[in-house]
C-alpha positions in Angstrom: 0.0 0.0 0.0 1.3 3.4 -1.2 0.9 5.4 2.3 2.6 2.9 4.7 6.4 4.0 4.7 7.9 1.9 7.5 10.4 4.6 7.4 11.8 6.6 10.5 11.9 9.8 8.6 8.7 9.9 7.3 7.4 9.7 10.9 7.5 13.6 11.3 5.5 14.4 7.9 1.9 15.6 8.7 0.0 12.3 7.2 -3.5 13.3 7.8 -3.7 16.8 6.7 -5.7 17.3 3.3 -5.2 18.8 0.1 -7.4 21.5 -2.1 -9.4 19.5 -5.1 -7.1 21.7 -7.2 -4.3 20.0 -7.5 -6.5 16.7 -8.7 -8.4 18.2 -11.5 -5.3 19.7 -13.0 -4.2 16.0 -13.3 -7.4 15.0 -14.3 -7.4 18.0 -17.3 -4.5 16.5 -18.5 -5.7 12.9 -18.7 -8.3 14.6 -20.8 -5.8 15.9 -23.6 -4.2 13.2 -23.7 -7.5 10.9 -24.4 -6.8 8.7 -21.0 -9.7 7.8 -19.6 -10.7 9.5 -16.2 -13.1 7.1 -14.9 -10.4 4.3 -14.5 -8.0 6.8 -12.8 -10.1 8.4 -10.2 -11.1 4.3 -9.4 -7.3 3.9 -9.3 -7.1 6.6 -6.8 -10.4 5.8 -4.6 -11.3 9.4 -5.5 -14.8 9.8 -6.6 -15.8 12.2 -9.3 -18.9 12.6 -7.1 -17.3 14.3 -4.2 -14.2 16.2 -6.5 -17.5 18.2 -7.6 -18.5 19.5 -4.3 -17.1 22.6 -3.8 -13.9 24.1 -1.2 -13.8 19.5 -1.0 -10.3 18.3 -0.1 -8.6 15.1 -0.9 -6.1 13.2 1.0 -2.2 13.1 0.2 -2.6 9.3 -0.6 -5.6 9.8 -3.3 -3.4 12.5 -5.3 -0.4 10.2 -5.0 -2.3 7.2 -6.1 -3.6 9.6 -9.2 -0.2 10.8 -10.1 0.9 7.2 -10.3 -2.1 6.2 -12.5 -1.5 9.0 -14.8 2.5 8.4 -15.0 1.8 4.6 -15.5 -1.1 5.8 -18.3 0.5 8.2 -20.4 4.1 7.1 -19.5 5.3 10.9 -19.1 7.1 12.0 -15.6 6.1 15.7 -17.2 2.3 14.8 -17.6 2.4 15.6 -21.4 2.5 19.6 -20.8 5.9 19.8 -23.0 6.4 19.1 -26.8 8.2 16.3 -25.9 7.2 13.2 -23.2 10.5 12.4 -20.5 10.4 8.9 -20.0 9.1 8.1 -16.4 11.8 6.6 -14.5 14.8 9.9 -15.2 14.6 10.9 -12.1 15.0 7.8 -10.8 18.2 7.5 -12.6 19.3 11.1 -11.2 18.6 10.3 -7.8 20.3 7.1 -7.9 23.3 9.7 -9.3 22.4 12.1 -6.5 22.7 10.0 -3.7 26.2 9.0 -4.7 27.6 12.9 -4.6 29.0 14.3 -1.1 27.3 17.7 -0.5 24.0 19.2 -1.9 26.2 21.3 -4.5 27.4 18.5 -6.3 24.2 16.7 -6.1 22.3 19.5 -7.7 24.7 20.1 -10.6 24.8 16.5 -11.1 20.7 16.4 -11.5 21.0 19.8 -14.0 23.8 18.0 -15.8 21.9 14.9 -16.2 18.5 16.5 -17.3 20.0 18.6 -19.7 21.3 15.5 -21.6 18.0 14.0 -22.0 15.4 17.4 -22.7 15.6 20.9 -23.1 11.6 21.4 -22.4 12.5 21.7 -19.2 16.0 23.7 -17.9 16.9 23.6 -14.4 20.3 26.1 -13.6 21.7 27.4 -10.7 22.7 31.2 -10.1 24.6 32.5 -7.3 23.6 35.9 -5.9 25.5 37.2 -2.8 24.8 35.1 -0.3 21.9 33.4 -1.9 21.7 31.0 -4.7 18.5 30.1 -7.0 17.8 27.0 -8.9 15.7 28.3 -11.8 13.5 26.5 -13.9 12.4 27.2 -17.4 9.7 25.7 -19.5 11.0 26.2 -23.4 7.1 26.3 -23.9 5.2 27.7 -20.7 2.3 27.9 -23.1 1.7 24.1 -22.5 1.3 24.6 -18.7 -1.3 26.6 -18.8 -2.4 26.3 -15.1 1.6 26.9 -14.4 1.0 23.0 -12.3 4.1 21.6 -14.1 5.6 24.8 -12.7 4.2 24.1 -9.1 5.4 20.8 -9.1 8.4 20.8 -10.0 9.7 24.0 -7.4 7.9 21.2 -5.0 9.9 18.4 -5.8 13.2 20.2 -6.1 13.2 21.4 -2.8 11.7 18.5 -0.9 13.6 16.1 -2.6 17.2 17.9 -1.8 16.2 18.9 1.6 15.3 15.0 2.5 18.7 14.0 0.8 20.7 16.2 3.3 18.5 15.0 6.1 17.0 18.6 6.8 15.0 21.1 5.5 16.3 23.6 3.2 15.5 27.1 4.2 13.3 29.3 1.3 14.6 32.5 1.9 11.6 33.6 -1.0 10.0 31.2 -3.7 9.7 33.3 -7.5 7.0 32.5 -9.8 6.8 34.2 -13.0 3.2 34.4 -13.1 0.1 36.1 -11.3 -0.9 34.8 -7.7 -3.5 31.8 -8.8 -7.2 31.8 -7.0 -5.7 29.0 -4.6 -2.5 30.6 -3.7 -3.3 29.9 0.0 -1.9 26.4 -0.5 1.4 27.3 -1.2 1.7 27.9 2.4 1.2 24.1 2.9 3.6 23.7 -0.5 6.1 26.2 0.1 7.9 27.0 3.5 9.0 30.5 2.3 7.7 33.7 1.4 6.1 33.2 -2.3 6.1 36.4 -4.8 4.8 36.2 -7.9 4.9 37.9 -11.7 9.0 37.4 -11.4 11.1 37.4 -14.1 11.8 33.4 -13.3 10.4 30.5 -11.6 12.7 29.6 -8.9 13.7 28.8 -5.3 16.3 30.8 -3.3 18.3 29.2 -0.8 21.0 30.4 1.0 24.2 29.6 -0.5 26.0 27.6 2.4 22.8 25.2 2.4 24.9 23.7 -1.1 27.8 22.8 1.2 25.7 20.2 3.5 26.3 16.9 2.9 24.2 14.0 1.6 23.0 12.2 4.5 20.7 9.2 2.6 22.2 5.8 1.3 21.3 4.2 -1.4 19.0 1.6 0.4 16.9 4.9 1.9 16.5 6.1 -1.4 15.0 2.4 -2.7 12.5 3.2 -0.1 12.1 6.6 -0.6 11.5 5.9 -4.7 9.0 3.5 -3.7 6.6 6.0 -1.9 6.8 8.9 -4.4 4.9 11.2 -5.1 3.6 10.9 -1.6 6.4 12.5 0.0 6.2 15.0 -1.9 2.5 15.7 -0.7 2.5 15.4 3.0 3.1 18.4 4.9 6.0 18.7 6.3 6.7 20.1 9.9 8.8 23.3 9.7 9.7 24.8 13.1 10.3 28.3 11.7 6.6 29.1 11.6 4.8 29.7 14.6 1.6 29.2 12.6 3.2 25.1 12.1 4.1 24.8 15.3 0.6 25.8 16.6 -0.8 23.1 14.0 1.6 20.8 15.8 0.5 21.1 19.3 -3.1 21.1 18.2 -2.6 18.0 16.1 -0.5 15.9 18.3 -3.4 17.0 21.7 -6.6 16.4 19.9 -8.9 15.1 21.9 -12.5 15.3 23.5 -11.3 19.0 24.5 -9.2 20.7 22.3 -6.4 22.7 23.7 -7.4 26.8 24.8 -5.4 29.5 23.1 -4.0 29.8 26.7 -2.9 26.3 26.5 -1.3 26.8 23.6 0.3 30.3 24.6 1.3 28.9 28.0 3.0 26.0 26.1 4.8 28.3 23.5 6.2 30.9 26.5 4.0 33.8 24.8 0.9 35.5 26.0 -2.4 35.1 24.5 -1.9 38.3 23.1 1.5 38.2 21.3 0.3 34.8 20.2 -2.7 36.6 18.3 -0.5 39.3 17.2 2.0 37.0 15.4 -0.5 34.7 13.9 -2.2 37.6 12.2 1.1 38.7 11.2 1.3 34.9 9.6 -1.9 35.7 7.9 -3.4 33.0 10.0 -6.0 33.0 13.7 -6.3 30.6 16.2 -9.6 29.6 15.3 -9.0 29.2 11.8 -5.9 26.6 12.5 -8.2 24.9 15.1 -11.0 24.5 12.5 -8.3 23.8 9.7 -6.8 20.4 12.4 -10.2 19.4 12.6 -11.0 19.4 9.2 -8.0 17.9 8.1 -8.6 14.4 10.4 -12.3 14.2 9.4 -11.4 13.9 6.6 -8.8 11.5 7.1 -10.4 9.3 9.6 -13.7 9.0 6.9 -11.8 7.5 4.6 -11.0 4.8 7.0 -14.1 2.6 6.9 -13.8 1.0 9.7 -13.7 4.2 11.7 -17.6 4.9 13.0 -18.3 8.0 12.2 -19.5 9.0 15.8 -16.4 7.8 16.7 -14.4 10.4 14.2 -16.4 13.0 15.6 -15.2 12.9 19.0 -11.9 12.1 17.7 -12.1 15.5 15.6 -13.1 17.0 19.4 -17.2 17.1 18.8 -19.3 15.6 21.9 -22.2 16.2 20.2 -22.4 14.9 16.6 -24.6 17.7 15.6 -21.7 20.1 16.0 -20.0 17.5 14.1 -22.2 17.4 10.9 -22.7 21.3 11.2 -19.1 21.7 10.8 -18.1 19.0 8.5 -20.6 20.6 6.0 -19.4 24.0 6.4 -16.2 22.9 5.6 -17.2 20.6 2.8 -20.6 21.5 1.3 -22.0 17.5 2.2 -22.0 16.1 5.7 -19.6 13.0 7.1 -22.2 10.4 6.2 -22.6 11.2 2.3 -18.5 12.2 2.3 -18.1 8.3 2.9 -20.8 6.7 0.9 -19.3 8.5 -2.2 -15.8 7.7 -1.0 -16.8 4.1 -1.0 -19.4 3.9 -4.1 -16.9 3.0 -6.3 
């Protein structure tokens, strides 16, 4: 099964936290260009059409991995057919095996831009130092093709989740470029991106700081046969990031949900801050208590629905609702349905 690891350093990822429908019907548009039929990949990915059609829905990180993989195994193109010309799936494989090998990330990174350029030029990955900053850059020789910029979104998301689990740590964004406007769900790339994000650049690129290159590669080759065997999922789960106060909120309210969820004080008490500054720098996060609260609930409804087993009375209180009223009050708002019809779609097909 795709979302059982087994591996220590997956432990820390943020497994039951959801994704926006989004990033699945992108997919899904592009199985539809390339005359792959959509039906057999949302039963692939035990993600009903049914429920992607409800609006503000989210899916897990294991339904949009499983859909990646059907479309990859389907139209045989790592780049999901959004450049003239397919890339074989299995190249980056064959660089991370190369990647592994190298002693810091510097060398690992020019190895992968080495590598790529040799089999495409649809896609060009370079590095440019700045002071004491350095951006990889990537350019699409036809951005046309990606016209929902998602090759572009992926990709930024691979290359710095993949190099930051080779050196064992994750690399810091000072700022993540995207040379186009901000898209109508730009609030995920606060899940996607730990880094400020500014958009209509002159490049799409991540900037790192430049001793980051000089950390060395801290995976063997048997971690990376296990790694290769989970992608894309972890690419897809959210990663803990202590650097944000917003996160580490998320975290404390995630690891102590219960019955009674933890009190602003609680959570201000436990972060040495007073209610007050912990208000003040959340807003300045563009976040509140209550939204993250709602957002932790949300996120492990919807997680714990799609095990079957799991009553849904039972996911309730897990979710911290008593009463299951509140429950299916809530779950709606957030979802447009309620818990029960959320599962029978789930498992229709």
């Amino acid at each position: 099964m795709i979302d059982k690891t087994g591996q220590d350093d997956l432990i820390r990822l943020g497994r039951e936290h959801t994704i926006a429908s989004h990033f699945a019907w992108v997919r899904l548009q592009n199985a539809l260009q390339l005359g792959l039929s959509v039906e057999n990949l949302v039963l692939e990915a035990h993600l009903p059409l049914s429920i992607l059609q409800e609006p503000g829905v989210r899916i897990s990180p294991q339904q949009l991995a499983l859909l990646y993989r059907g479309l990859w195994k389907a139209c045989g193109d790592e780049y999901f057919g959004l450049t003239q010309t397919s890339i074989r799936v299995g190249v980056f494989e064959l660089v991370a095996e190369q990647m592994i090998a190298c002693e810091n990330l510097q060398t690992a990174m020019l190895k992968a831009i080495r590598i790529y350029s040799l089999v495409t030029d649809n896609v060009i990955f370079s590095m440019e130092r700045e002071g004491e900053n350095v951006r990889f850059v990537v350019t699409l020789k036809n951005p046309e093709l990606d016209k929902e910029n998602s090759l572009i979104e992926f990709l930024l998301l691979v290359w710095h989740r993949f190099p930051s689990w080779l050196v064992g740590e994750t690399v810091p964004l000072k700022e993540v470029q995207f040379a186009y406007a901000p898209p109508p769900h730009r609030e995920e790339y606060q899940l996607l991106f730990p880094g400020p994000c500014v958009f209509n650049q002159p490049v799409n690129a991540l900037v790192w700081p430049v001793n980051a290159l000089e950390w060395p590669i801290r995976r063997s080759p048997d971690h990376l046969q296990r790694y290769l065997e989970q992608v894309p999922l972890p690419w897809f789960l959210k990663q803990r990031y202590a650097e944000s106060l917003t996160d580490k909120v998320i975290q404390l309210l995630d690891e102590n949900l219960s019955e009674r969820l933890l009190t602003l004080e609680e959570i201000a008490q436990k972060l040495h801050v007073t209610t007050r500054t912990l208000r003040r720098k959340l807003t300045a996060e563009k976040s509140s208590f209550r939204k993250l609260k709602d957002d932790v609930r949300r996120d492990k409804a919807i997680y714990w629905l799609s095990q079957e087993s799991v009553p849904i009375a039972k996911v309730g209180r897990a979710c911290g609702y008593t009463e299951a009223t509140a429950f299916i009050r809530a779950f709606r708002q957030w979802t447009g349905i309620t818990p029960g019809d959320y599962r029978k779609r789930l498992f229709k097909i």
